[in-house]
Legacy VTK file of the C-alpha trace (Angstrom):
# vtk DataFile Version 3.0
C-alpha trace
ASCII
DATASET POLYDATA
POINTS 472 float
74.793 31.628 24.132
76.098 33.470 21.444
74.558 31.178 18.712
70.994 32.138 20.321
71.748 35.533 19.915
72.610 35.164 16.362
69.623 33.482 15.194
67.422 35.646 17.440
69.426 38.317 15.306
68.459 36.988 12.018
64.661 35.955 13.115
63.752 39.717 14.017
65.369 40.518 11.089
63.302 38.395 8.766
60.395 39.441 11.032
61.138 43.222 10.124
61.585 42.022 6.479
58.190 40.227 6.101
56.717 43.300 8.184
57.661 46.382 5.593
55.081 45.109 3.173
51.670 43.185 4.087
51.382 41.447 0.476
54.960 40.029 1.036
54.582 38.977 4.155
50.824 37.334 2.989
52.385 36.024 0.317
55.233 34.130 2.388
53.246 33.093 5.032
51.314 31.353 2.272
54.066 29.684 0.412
55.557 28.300 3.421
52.550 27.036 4.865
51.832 25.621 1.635
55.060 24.064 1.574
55.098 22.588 4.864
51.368 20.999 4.142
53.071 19.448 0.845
55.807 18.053 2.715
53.510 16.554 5.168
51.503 15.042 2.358
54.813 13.608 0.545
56.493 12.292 4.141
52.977 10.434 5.045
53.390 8.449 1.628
49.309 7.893 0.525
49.784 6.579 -2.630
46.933 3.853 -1.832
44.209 6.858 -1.488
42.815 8.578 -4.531
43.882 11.531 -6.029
40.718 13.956 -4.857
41.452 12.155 -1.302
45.100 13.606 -1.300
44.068 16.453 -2.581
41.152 17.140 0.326
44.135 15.920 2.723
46.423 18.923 1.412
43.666 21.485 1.700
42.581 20.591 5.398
46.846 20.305 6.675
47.159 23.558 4.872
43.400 25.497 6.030
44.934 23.913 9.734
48.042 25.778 9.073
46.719 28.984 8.195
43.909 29.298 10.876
46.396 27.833 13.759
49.202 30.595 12.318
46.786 33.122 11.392
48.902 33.996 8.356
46.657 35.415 6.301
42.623 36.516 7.459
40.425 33.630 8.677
38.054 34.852 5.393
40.870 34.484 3.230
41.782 31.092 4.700
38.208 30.264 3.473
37.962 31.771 0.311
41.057 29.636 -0.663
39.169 26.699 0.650
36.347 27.270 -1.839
38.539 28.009 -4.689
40.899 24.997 -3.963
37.907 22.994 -3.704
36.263 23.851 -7.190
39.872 23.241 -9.097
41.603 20.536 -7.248
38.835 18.331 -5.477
35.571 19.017 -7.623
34.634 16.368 -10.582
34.361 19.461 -13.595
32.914 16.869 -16.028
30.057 16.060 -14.267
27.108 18.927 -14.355
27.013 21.192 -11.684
29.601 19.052 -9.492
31.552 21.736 -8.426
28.849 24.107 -7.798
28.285 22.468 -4.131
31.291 23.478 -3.198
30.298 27.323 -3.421
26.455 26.269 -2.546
27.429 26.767 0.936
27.557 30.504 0.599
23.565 30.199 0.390
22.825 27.548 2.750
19.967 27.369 4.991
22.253 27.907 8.079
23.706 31.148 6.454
20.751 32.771 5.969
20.032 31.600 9.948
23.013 33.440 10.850
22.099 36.659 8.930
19.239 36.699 10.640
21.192 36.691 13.846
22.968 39.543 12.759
20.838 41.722 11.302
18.816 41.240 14.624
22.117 42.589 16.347
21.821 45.713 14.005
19.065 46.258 14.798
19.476 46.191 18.563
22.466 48.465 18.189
20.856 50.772 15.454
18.033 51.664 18.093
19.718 51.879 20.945
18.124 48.692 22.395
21.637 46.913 23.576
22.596 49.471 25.865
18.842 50.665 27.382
18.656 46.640 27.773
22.121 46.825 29.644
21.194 49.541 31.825
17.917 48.359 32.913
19.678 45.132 33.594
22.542 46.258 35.721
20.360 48.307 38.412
18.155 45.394 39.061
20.212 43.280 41.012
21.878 45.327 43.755
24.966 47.975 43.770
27.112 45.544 46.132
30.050 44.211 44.022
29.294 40.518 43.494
25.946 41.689 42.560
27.717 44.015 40.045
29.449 41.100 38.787
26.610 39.044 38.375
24.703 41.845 36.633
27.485 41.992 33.853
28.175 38.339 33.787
23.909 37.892 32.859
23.518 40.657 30.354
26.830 39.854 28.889
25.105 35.704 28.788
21.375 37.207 27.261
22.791 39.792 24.819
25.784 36.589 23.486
22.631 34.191 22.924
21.694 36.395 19.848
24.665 38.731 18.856
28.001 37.408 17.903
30.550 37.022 21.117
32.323 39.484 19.700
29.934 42.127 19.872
28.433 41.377 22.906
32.423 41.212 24.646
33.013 44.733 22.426
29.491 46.519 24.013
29.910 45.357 27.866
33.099 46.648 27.702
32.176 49.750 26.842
29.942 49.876 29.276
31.966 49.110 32.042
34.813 50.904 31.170
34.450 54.011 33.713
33.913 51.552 36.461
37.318 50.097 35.304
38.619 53.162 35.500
37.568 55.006 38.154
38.651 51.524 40.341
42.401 50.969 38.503
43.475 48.415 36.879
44.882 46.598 39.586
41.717 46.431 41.652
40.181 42.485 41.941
36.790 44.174 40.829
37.887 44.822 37.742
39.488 42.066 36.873
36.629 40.403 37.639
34.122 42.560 35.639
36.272 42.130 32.282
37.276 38.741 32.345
33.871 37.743 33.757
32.209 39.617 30.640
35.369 37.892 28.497
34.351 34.155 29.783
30.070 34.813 29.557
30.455 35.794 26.305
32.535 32.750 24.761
30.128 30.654 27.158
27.041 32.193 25.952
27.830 30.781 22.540
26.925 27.588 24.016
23.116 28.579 24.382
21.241 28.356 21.291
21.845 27.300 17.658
22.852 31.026 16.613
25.067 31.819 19.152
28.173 30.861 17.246
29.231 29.716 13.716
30.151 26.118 15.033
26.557 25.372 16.104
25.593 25.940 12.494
28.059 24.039 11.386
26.847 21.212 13.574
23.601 21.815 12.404
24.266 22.182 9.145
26.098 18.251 8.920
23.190 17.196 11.068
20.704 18.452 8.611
22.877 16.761 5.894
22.245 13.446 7.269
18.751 13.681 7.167
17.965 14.695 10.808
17.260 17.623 12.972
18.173 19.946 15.341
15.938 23.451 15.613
16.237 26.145 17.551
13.815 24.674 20.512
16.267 21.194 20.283
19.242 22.822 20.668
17.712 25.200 23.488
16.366 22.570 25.715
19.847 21.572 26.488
22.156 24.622 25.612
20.307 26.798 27.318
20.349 25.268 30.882
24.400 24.446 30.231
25.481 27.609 29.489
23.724 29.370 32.368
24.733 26.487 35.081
28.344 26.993 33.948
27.992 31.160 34.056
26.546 30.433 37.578
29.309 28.462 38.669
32.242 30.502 37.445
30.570 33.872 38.153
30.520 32.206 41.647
34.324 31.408 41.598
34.927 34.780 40.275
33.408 36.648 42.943
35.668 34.562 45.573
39.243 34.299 43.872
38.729 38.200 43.130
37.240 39.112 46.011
36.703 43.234 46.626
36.207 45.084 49.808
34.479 47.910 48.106
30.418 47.874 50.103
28.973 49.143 47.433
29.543 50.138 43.606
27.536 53.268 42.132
25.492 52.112 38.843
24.362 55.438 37.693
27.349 56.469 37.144
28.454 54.283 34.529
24.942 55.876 32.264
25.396 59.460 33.342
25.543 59.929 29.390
22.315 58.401 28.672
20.776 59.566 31.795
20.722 63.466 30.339
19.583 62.343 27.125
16.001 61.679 26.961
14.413 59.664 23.668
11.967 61.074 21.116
9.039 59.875 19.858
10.422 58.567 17.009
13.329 56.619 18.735
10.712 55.177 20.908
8.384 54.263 18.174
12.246 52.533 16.470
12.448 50.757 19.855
9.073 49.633 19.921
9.400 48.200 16.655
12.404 46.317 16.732
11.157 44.695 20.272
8.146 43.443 18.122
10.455 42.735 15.605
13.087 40.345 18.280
10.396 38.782 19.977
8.502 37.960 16.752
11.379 36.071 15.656
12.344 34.500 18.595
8.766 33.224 19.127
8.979 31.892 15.996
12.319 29.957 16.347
11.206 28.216 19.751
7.917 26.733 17.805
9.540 26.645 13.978
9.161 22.839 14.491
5.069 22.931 15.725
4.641 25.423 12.731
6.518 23.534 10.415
8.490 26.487 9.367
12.461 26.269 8.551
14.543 28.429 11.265
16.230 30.048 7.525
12.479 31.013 6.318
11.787 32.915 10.021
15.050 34.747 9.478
13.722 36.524 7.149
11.212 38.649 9.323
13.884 40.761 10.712
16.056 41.008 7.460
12.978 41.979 5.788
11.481 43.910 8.815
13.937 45.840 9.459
15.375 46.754 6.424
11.447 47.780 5.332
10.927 49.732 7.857
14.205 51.884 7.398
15.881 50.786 10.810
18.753 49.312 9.075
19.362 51.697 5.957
21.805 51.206 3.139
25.074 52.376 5.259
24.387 49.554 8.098
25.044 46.737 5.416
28.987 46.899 4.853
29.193 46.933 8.949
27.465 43.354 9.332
30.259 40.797 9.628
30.617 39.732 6.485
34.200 38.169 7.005
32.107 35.691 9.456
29.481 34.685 6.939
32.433 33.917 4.781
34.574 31.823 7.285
31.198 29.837 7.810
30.777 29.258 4.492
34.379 28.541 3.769
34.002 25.937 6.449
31.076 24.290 5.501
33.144 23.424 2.549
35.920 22.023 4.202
33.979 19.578 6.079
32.146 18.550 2.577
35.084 18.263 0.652
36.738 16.006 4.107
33.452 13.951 3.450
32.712 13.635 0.234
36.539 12.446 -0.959
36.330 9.637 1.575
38.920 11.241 3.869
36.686 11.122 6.900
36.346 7.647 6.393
40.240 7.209 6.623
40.814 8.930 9.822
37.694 6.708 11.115
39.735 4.231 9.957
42.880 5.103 11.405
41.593 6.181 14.570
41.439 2.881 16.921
39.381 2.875 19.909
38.328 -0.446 19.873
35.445 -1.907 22.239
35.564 1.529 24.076
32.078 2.813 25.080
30.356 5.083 23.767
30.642 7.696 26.765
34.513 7.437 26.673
34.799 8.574 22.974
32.214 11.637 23.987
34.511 12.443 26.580
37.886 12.137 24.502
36.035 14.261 21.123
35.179 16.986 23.942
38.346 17.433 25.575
40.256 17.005 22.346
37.671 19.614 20.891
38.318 21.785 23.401
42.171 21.623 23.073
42.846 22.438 19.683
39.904 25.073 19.858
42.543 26.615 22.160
44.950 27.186 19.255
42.643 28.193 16.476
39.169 29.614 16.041
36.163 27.541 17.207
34.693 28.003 13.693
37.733 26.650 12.319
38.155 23.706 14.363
34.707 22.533 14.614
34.402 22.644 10.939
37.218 19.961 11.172
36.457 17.743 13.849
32.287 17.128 13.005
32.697 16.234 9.990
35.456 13.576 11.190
32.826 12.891 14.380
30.041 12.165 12.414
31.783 9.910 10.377
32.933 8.185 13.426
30.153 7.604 15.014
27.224 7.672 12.230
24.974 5.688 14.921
25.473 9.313 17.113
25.639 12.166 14.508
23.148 14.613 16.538
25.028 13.872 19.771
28.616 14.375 18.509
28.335 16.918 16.250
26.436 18.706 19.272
29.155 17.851 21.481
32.025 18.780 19.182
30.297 22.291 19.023
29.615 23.019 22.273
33.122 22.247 23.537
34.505 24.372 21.257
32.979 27.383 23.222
34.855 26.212 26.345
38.330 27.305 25.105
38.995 30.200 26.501
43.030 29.527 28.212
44.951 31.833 25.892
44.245 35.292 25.580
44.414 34.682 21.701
41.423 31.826 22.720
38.559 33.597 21.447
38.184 37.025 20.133
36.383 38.116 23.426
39.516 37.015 25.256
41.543 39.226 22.847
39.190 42.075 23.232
39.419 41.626 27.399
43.288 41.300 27.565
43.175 44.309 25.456
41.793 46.456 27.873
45.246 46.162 30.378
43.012 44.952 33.072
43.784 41.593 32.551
47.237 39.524 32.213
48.089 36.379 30.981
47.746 34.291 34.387
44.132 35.351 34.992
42.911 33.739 31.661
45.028 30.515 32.662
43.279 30.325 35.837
39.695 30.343 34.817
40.542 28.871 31.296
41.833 25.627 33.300
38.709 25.172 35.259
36.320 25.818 32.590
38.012 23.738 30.268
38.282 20.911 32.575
35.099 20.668 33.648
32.958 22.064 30.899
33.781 18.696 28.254
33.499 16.209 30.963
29.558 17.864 31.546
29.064 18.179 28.097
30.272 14.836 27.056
28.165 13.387 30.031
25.105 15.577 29.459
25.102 13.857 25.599
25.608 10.820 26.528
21.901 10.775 28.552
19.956 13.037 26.225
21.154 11.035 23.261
LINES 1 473
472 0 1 2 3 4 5 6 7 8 9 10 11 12 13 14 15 16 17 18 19 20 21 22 23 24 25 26 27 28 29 30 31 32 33 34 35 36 37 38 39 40 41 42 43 44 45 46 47 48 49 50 51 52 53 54 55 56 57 58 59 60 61 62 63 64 65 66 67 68 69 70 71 72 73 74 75 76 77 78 79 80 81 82 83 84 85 86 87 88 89 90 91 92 93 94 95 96 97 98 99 100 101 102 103 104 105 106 107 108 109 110 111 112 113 114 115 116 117 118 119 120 121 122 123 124 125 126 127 128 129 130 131 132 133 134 135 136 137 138 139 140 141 142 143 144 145 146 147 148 149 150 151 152 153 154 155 156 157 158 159 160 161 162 163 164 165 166 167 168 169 170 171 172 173 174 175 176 177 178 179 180 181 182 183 184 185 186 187 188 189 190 191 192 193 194 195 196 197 198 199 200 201 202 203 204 205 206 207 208 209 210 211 212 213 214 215 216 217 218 219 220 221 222 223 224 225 226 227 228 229 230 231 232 233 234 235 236 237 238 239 240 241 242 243 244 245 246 247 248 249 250 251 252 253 254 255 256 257 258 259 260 261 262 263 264 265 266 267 268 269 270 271 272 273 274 275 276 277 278 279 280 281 282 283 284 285 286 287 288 289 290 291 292 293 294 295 296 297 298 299 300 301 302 303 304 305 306 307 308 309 310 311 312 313 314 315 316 317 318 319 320 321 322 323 324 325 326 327 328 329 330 331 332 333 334 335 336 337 338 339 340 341 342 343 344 345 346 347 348 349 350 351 352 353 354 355 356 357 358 359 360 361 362 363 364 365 366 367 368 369 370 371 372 373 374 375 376 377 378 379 380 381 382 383 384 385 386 387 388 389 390 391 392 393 394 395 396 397 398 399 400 401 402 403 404 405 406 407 408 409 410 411 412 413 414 415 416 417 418 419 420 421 422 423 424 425 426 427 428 429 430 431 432 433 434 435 436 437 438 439 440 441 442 443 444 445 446 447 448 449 450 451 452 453 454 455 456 457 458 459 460 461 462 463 464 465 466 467 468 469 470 471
């Protein structure tokens, strides 16, 4: 017993070492992580694959390392990837080689997710978010499953065109004197936050923009010569996300069940209620709901009008910026650390394809005569495992590059499936940054993310695997 003590000694001491300085303890984490990716590299013995191939097999154990660990920012993790890249992995002597390897920074599916979020600006900028919210929450009844379903719904609309993140951050907000005025320990509560927790990370399931990974999936997708628009990926996300919302907003309302009759709505807008709008924020609002459903309108029927989904995000980037709804000052707050960690991880997954390293883990990987609806299921469960541990950007930016590779015969359907899985890990409190933001709030412990985490993630692969396996 006294030997645990000691090293437990020694381990908070190194901890409170590393601590005193975040460029040491950066610096470290890297080295070590770095180190431990080398040894894996040296211990596996690959002397048959080519150097480039090695080298693309150091940068994805290492990228792995860092994301799983978080030691150093998920942007950093993919800055590193694009430097790494252009030294170690790109061929310098032949023109403009390396240059793909940064490319990804201007990619069709970046400027699709800056249109996403300069949408979200411009939601927030006017005030539309929260006039959308309240509006929302008063339609459906003050009794509290109705409540619940209220949040759970706006939280699932507002999360099919803002980041999770900022959808999880807003509803929050917005039912935080609820939250308080009940207590922490009241089942209401708990099922308010986590349900807005879960709907968010769900919601990222619903259409191509709703999270990084379903560019990324439609990004390799594109790459191979195919498709998948906005309308595509709706006809299917769409109807998956808001079954599965159904279903656990209905197991919500009965494992947290509340004997409160009734639950007063105005009270969570008495703010806003005093404050009436001027003519000039309604003539913002009315622009930037010509502005959303514009571009919206556009995405469903980009593939009738044969017009990229990246060209139509330009109407609100130009739009709004034009029309002075999202001024100078609103640019540093757009999540720029997101762009890069797509962009980063577009990179990965070309560097994991181009060196031939997918086609070694294809290789490697033996499933035989299996069907085709087994491997689904197995990518989607494993997909939603290790999405557990890391971010969903990070690990789908691994695994569909590997899937597609796997199954070239099923690109569209396994890159879609690798994607949409990814938004069903949501165990950990650490799962997804909505999680974090939820368990943040001291509503929530531990146990209640386990519970619903379990569920979702053991039925949401088996439908998604399934529901690819007919569509495609």
């Amino acid at each position: 017993m006294d030997i645990f003590k000691a090293i437990k000694t020694i381990w908070n001491g190194l901890k409170r070492r590393r601590n005193r300085s975040p460029l040491r303890r950066n610096v470290y984490n890297l080295v070590v992580t770095s180190f431990f990716a080398a040894l894996a590299i040296g211990l596996l013995n690959l002397t048959s694959l080519q150097l480039e191939t090695r080298n693309a097999l150091f940068l994805l154990i290492l990228a792995t390392g860092l994301w799983i660990t978080e030691a150093i920012p998920p942007f950093a993790v993919s800055l590193l990837i694009m430097g790494f890249a252009v030294v170690f992995i790109a061929d310098k002597k032949t023109e403009g080689h390396w240059e793909q390897y940064v490319n990804t920074w201007s990619s069709p599916m970046m400027w699709l997710l800056m249109g996403g979020f300069f949408l979200a600006q411009g939601a927030v900028n006017t005030g539309l978010d929260k006039l959308f919210a309240r509006y929302t929450l008063k339609r459906f009844g003050e009794k509290p499953h109705q409540v619940l379903f209220s949040v759970m719904l706006v939280t699932l609309v507002l999360s099919l065109f803002m980041s999770n993140t900022a959808t999880a951050a807003l509803m929050l907000i917005t039912i935080t004197p609820l939250t308080d005025k009940l207590g922490k320990d009241d089942p209401l509560s708990k099922s308010l936050v986590l349900g807005v927790a879960i709907t968010a990370a769900v919601g990222g399931m619903g259409t191509i923009i709703s999270t990084p990974a379903n560019l990324i999936a439609a990004g390799v997708i594109e790459s191979k010569g195919l498709r998948m628009g906005f309308t595509e990926w709706l006809y299917f996300g769409l109807p998956l996300c808001v079954f599965l919302v159904y279903w656990l907003w209905r197991f919500l309302k009965r494992f947290y069940h509340s004997s409160l009759d009734r639950v007063n709505i105005d009270e969570l807008f008495a703010e806003q209620n005093t404050a009436q709008p001027d003519s000039e924020t309604i003539l913002r609002r009315t622009v930037a709901i010509i502005i959303t459903i514009l571009t919206i309108v556009l995405w469903v029927f980009s593939s009738y009008i044969n017009i990229p989904l990246a060209v139509i995000s330009f109407v609100p980037i130009v739009c709004y910026t034009a029309t002075g709804i999202i001024v100078a000052d609103d640019i540093p707050k757009l999540p720029w650390d997101t762009l890069i960690l797509v962009a980063g991880s577009l990179t990965l997954g070309m560097a994991v394809t181009n060196t031939g390293l997918a086609d070694y883990f294809v290789n490697a990987i033996k499933f035989g005569s299996s069907s085709i609806l087994f491997i689904f299921i197995i990518l989607a469960y494993m997909t939603s495992i290790v999405s557990n541990f890391m971010s969903t950007t990070a690990a789908a930016s691994i695994l569909i590059p590997i899937g597609a590779t796997l199954l070239p015969t099923h690109t569209v359907a396994v890159c879609t499936l690798i994607a949409l899985s990814a938004s069903s890990a949501v165990i950990l409190p650490i799962s997804t940054p909505p999680n974090a933001i939820a368990y943040s709030s001291g509503v929530l412990h531990a146990s209640d993310f386990r519970t619903v985490g379990l569920l979702l993630g053991g039925i949401a692969p088996l439908l998604i695997a399934l529901l690819m396996f007919i569509i495609f």
